[in-house]
N, C-alpha and C positions, 0 to 999 in steps of 0.2 A: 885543893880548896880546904880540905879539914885540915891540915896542916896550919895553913892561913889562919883558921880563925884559932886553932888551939894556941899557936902563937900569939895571938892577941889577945884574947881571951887571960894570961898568963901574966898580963903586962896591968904597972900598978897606972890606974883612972888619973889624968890631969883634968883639972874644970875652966879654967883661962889660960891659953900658950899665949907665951910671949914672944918679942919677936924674931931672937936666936932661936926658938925649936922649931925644929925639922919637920918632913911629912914625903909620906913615899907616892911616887907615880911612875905612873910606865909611861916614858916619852914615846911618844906615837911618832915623832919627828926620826929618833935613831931606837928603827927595830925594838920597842915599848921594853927599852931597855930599864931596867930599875932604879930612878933617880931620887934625889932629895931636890925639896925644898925650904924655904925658910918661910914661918909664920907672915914674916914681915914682907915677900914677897906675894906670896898670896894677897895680903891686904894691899897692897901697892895696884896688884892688877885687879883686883874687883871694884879698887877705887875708880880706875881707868875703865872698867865696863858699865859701872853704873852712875858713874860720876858722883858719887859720896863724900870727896872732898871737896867738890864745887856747887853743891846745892843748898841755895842762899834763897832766903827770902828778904822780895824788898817790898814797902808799902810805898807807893806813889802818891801823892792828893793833888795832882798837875800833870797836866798832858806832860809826853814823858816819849826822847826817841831814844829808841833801845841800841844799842851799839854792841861789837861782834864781844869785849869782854864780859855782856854780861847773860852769853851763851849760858845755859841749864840753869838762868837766875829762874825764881817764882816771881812774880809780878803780882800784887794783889792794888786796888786801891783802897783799905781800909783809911779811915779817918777822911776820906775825900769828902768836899761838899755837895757836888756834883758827880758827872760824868769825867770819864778821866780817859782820854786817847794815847793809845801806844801806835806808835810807828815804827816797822820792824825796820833793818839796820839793812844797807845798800847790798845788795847781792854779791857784789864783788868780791867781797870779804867772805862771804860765807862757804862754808864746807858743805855739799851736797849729802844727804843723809845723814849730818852729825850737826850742824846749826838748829838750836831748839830751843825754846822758850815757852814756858808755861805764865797765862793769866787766871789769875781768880778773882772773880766777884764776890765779895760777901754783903751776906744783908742784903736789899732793894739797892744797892748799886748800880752802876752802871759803870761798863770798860766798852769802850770800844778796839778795834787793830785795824791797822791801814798799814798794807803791802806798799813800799816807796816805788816813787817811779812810774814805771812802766809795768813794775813787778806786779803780781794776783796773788791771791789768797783761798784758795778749794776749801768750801765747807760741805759736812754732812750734818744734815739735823735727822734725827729720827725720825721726825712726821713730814721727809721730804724724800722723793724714792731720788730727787738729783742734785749734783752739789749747786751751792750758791756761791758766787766768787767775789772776792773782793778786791776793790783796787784803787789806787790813788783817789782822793777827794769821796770816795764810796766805801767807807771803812765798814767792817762786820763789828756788831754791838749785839752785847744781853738786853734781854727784855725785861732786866731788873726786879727779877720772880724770886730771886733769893740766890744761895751758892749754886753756880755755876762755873765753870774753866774750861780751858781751851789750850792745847798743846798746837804750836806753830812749828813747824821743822820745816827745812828749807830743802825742797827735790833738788833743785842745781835749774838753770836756764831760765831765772825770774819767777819762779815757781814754788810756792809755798803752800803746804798742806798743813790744812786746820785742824784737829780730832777735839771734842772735849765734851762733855757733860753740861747740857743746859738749851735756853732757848738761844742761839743765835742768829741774828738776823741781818742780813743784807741791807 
């Protein structure tokens, strides 16, 4: 280990790698054998873990049905006059554990969500010890208290789980 650090320790400081430099790790896959990689690969896959090059915010001011491209969008209704309903996108399409969608209310707004179908929608509120579900013609809506959001991700079997910050209500 002192070897290690006097080694680097030795070595002249870069402040931004670009995407030819390199970077050492021990592959766990072949006996944490000593590999390189490239800057540019590393941003490729933290892309792919966090979705960095896919998160897009859109502002809606009209009911609005979300379709499977616009997976890891943000959803806000800023500028809407009203209340603004989203209906999430047909299950069939979707990837269990990886189909996700965020909405945000700003201001005294109002957003509602409505699961299609037959599909449901699992919510937790804080001041509720059990979830509330939502579903077709029965959408979950803010109580237009101020910023509020709501993360939708899709479990698989019509099934969709709500998480988000604010008053939601059935």
């Amino acid at each position: 280990m002192s070897y290690f650090k006097d080694f680097l320790s030795g070595r002249t400081a870069k402040t931004t790698p670009v995407d030819a430099d390199n970077f050492l790790l021990g592959d766990s896959a072949d006996s944490n054998k000593t590999k390189k990689v490239t800057w540019a690969n590393i941003k490729a896959t933290l892309a792919l873990v966090f979705r960095l090059s896919t998160r897009t915010i859109s502002a809606k001011t009209a009911d609005y049905s979300v379709v499977i491209g616009d997976d890891y969008k943000i959803f806000t209704n800023t500028g809407a006059g009203g209340t603004v309903k989203f209906t999430l996108p047909a299950s069939a399409g979707c990837t269990a554990g990886k189909t996700k969608f965020r909405f945000v209310a700003m201001d005294a707004q109002i957003i509602q969500i409505e699961p299609p179908g037959s599909d449901t929608l699992g919510i937790y509120n804080e001041r509720d010890s059990s979830p509330s579900t939502a579903s077709s013609g029965n959408p979950v809506g803010t109580a237009g208290t101020g910023f509020e959001y709501m993360d939708a991700l899709y479990m698989g079997s019509g099934i969709w789980h709500g998480m988000g910050v604010g008053r939601w209500n059935v």
